[in-house]
C-alpha positions, 0 to 999 in steps of 0.5 A: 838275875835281871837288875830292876829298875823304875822309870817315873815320870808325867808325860812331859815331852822331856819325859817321853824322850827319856822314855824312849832312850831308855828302852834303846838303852836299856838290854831287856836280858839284864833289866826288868824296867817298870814305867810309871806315868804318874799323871795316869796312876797318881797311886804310885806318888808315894812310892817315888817319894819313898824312892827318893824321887823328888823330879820326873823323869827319873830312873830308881836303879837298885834303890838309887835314884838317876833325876834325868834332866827337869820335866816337873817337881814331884810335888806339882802332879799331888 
């Protein structure tokens, strides 16, 4: 059974760099990774703040959320 795992974040270069450290990282035989760009689906804000993310980038594994570093407040891209 694959672990998910949520990355949220807004496009930032800090954001993208944690993107493409994750997919290295990340063995894609035990985790289903799921990338949302909220600044391209704003949709999704509820459901990181319903996470718990309160900055992007950050990593949501199994429902504990991982702030990677500080690219913008949640609360900014509203």
């Amino acid at each position: 059974m694959k672990t998910h795992a949520t990355f949220y974040h807004a496009g930032c270069h800090v954001c993208i760099a944690a993107e493409q450290s994750l997919a290295q990282a990340l063995d894609p035989s035990r985790f289903e990774v799921r990338i949302i760009h909220l600044g391209q689906t704003p949709s999704e804000l509820a459901g990181a703040e319903r996470a718990g993310v309160q900055s992007v980038p950050a990593l949501v594994l199994n429902g504990q959320v991982f702030h990677i570093n500080f690219g913008a407040a949640l609360s900014a891209l509203k």
